[in-house]
FIBABA-199198 format. One line per 8 residues: number of its first residue (from 1); for each residue x, y, z of N, C-alpha, C. Coordinates in steps of 0.001 Angstrom, whole numbers, always signed. Example, Ala and Ser with C-alpha at 12.3 -4.5 7.8 and 13.67 -1.06 7.14 Angstrom:
2
1) +13190/-5690/+7800/+12300/-4500/+7800/+13200/-3300/+7800 ~ +12850/-2250/+7080/+13670/-1060/+7140/+12900/+30/+7870
***
This chain:
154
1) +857/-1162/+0/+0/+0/+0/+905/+1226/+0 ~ +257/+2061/-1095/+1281/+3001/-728/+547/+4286/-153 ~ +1691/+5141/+46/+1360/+6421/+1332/+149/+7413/+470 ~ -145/+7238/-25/-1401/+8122/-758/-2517/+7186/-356 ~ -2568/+6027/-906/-4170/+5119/-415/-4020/+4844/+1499 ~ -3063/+5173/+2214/-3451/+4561/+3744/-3737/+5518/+4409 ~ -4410/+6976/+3966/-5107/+7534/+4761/-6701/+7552/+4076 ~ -6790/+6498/+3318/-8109/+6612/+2135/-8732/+5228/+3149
9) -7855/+4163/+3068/-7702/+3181/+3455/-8286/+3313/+5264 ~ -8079/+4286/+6175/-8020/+4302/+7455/-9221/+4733/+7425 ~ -9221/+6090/+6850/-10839/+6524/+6914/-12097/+5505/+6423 ~ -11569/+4769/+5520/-12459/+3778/+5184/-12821/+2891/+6248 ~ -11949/+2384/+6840/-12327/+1452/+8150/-13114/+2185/+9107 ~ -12492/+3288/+9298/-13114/+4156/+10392/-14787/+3975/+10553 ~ -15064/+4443/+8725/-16510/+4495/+8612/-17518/+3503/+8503 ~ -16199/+1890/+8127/-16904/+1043/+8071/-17401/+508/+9713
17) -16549/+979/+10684/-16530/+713/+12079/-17373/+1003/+12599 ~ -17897/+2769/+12508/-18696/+3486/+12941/-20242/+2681/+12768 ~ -20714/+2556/+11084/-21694/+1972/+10873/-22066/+823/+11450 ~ -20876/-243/+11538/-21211/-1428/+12322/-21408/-1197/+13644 ~ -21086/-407/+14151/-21516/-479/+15838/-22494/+342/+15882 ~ -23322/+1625/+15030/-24611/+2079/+15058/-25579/+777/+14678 ~ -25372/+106/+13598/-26441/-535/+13228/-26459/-1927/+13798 ~ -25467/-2055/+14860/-25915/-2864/+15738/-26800/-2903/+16729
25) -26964/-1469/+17025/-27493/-1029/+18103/-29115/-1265/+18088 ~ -30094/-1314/+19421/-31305/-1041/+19167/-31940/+325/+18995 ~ -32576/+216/+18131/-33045/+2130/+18295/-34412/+1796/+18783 ~ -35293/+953/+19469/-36779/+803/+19981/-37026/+1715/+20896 ~ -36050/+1977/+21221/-36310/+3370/+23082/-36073/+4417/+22340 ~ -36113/+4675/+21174/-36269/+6103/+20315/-37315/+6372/+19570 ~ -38439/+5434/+19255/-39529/+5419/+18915/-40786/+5301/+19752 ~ -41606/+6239/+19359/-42718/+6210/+20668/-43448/+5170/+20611
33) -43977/+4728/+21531/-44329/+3423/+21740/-46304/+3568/+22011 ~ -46972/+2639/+20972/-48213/+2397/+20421/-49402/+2151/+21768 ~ -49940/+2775/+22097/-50679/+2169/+23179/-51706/+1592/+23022 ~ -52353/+1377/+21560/-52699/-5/+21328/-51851/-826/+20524 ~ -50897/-1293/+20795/-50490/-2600/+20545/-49879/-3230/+21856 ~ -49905/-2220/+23031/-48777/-2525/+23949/-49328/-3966/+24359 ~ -48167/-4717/+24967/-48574/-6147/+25458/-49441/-5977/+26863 ~ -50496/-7309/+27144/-51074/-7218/+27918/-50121/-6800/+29381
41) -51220/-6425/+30316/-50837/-5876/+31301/-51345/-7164/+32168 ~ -50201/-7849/+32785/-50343/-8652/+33915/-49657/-8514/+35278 ~ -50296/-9376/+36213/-49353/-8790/+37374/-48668/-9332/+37485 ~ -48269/-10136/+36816/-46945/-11035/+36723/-45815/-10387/+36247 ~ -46376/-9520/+35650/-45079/-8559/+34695/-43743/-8047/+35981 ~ -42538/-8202/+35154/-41142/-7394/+36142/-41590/-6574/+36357 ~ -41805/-5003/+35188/-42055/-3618/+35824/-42890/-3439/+36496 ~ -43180/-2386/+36739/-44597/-1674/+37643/-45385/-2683/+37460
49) -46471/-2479/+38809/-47590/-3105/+38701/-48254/-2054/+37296 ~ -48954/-2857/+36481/-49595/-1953/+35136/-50936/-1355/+36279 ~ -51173/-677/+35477/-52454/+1132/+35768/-53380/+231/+35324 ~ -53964/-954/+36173/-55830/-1121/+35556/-56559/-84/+36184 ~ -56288/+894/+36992/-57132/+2193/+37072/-57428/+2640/+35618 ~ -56648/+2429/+34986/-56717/+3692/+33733/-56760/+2824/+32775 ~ -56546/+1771/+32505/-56842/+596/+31607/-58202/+134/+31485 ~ -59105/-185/+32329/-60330/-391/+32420/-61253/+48/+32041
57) -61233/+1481/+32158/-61876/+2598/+31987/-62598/+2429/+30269 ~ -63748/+1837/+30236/-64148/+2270/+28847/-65645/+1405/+29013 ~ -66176/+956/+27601/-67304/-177/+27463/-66645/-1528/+27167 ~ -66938/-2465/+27981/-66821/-3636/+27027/-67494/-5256/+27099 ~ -67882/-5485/+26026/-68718/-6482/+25626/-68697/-7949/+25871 ~ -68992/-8717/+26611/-68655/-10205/+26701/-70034/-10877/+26092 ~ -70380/-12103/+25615/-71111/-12891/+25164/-70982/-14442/+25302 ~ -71909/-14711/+25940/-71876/-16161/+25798/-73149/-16694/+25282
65) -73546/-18204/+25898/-74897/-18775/+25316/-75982/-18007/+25596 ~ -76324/-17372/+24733/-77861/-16658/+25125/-77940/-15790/+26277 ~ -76476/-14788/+26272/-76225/-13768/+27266/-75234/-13158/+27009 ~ -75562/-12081/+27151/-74995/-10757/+26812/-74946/-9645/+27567 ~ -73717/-8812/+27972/-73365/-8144/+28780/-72777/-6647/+28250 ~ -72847/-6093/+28837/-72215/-4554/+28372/-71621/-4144/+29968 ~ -70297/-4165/+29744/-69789/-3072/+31338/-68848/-2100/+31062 ~ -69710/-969/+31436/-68791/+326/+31288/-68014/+612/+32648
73) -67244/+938/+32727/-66416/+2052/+33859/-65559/+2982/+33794 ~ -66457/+3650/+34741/-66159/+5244/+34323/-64544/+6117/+35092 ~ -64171/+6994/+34265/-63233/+7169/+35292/-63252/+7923/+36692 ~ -64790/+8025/+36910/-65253/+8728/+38421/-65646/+7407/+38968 ~ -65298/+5979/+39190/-64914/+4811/+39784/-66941/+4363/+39691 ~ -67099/+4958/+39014/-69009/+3933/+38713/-68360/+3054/+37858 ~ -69779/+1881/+37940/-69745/+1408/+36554/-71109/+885/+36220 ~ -71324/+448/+35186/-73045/+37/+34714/-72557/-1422/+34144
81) -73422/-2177/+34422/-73447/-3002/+33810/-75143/-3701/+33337 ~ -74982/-3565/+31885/-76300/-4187/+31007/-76323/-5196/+30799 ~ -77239/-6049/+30953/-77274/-7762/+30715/-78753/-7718/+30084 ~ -78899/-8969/+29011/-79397/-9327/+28284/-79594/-10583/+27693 ~ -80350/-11046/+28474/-80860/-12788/+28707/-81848/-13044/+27646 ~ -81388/-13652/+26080/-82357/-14161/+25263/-83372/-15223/+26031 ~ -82499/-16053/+26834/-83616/-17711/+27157/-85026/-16688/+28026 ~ -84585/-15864/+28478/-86234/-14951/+29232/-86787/-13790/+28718
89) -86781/-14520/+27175/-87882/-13837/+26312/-86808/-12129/+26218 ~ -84949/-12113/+25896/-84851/-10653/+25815/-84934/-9975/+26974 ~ -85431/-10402/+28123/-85007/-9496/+29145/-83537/-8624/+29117 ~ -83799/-7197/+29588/-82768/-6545/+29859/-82817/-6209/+31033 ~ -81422/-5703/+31687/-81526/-5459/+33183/-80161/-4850/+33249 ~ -80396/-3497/+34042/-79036/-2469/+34234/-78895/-2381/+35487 ~ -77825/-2740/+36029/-77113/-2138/+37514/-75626/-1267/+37225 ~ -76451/-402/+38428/-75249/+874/+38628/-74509/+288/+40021
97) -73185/+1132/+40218/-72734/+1030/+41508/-71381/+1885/+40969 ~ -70588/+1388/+42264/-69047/+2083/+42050/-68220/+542/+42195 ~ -67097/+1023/+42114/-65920/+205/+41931/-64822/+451/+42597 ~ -63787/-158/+42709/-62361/+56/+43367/-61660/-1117/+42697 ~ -60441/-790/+42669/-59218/-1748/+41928/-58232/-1563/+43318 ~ -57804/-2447/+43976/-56543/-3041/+44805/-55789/-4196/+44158 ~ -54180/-3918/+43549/-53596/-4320/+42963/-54446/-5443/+41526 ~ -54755/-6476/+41563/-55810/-7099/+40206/-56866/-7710/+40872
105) -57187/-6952/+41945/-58214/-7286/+42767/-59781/-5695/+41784 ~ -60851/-6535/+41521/-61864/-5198/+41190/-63083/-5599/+42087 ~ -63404/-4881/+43046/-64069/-4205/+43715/-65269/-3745/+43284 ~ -66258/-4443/+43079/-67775/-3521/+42895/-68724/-3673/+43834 ~ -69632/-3039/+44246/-70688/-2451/+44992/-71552/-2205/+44157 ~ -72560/-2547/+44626/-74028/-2107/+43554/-74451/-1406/+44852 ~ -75755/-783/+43627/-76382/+314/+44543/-77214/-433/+45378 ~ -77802/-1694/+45352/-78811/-2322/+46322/-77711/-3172/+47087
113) -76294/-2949/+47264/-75706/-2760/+48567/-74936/-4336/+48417 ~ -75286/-4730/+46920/-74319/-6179/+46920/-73035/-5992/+46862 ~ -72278/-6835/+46732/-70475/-6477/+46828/-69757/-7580/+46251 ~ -68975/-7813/+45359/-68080/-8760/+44500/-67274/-7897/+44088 ~ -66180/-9256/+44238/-64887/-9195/+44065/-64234/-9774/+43186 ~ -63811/-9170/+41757/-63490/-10083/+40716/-62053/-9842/+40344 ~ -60864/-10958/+39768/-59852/-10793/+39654/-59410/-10572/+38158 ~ -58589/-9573/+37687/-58523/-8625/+36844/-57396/-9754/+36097
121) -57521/-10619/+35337/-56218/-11353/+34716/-55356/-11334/+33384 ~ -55847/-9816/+33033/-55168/-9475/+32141/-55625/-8162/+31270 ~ -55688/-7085/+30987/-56184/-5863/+29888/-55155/-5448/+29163 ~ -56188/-5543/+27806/-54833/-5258/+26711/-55562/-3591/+26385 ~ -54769/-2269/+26055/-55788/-1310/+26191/-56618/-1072/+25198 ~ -57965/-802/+24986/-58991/-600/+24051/-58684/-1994/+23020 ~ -58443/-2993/+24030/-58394/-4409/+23241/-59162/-5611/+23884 ~ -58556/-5798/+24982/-59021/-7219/+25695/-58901/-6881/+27089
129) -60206/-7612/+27831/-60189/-7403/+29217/-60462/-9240/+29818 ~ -59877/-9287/+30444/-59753/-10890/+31152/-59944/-10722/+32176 ~ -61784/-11383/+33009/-61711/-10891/+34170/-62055/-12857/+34756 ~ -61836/-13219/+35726/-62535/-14248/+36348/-63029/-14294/+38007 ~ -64164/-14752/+38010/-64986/-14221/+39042/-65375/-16322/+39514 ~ -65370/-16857/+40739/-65817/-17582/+41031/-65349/-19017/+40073 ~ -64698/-19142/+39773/-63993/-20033/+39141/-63992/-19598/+37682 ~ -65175/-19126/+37038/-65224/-18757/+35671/-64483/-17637/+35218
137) -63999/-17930/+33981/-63182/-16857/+33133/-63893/-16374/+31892 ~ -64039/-14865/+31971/-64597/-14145/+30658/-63562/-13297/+30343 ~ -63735/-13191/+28630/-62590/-12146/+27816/-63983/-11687/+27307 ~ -63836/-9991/+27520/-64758/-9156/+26981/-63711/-8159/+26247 ~ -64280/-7774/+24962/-63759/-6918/+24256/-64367/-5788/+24203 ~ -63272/-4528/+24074/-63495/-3310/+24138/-64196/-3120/+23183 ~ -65665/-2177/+23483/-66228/-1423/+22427/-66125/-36/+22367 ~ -65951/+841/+22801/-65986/+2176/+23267/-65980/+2756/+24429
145) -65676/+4361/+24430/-65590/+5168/+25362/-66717/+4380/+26564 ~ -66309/+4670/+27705/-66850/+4485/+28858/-68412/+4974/+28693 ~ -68438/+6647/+28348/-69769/+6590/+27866/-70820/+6428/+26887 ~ -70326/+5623/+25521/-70964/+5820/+24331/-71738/+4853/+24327 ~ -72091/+3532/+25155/-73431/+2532/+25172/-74333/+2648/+26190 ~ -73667/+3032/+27749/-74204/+2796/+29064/-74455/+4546/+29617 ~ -75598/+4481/+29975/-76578/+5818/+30497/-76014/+5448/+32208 ~ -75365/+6183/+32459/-75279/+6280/+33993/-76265/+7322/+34891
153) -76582/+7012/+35908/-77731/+8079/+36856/-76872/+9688/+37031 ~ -77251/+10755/+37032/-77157/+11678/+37554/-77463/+11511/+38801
***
């Protein structure tokens, strides 16, 4: 090599160096991050316990055999829940109350003074809510804002 190409030659490595150790790198903590796609929120997770205060918060829909449910909750800690029993001729039936969340523990109170305690096992946000109550497990999916199906009392 002679003395004209080995400073052509150095800079060349240099830049080939540089690139390889940028584009090794991750750049994901430089891009803002999707809050609907984020992965479910469990309490199993390393970080923080996840915010089902603020995760919950909306309408959402579960269905099974010939029953149908709507539960909103609001972010002033109410919630409504609509049920809708085809086998009795279509009956509908709405209860109000409030709520509380302690760690994936949810907390409701109805207004005629009943009280259950259901365990929160997973919310994906404005995606999937996994709740199980008494041995049974329901996945209800998000339909909308907290208030766009369920009429709460003034």
């Amino acid at each position: 090599m002679n003395f004209a190409t080995r400073p052509l030659a150095i800079l060349m490595t240099l830049v080939l160096f540089n690139f390889l150790s940028v584009s090794c790198g991750s750049d994901d903590d430089d891009e803002p991050k999707n809050p609907d796609t984020e992965k479910p929120s469990t309490p199993d997770d390393d970080d923080d316990d996840p915010d089902y205060e603020s995760l919950i918060i909306g309408t959402w829909a579960y269905e099974d055999d010939g029953y149908y449910q709507l539960m909103g909750f609001s972010p002033y800690n109410e919630f409504s829940l609509l049920t809708e029993e085809e086998e009795d001729g279509n009956d509908l039936y709405q209860e109000f109350g409030t709520y509380s969340i302690s760690g994936d523990k949810l907390k409701l109170k109805y207004d005629d003074g009943d009280r259950m305690t259901i365990t929160i096992v997973s919310i994906t946000k404005r995606k999937k809510l996994v709740l199980e109550a008494e041995g049974e497990r329901i996945t209800a999916k998000y339909v909308g804002d907290w208030d766009d199906y369920l009429n709460y009392e003034d």
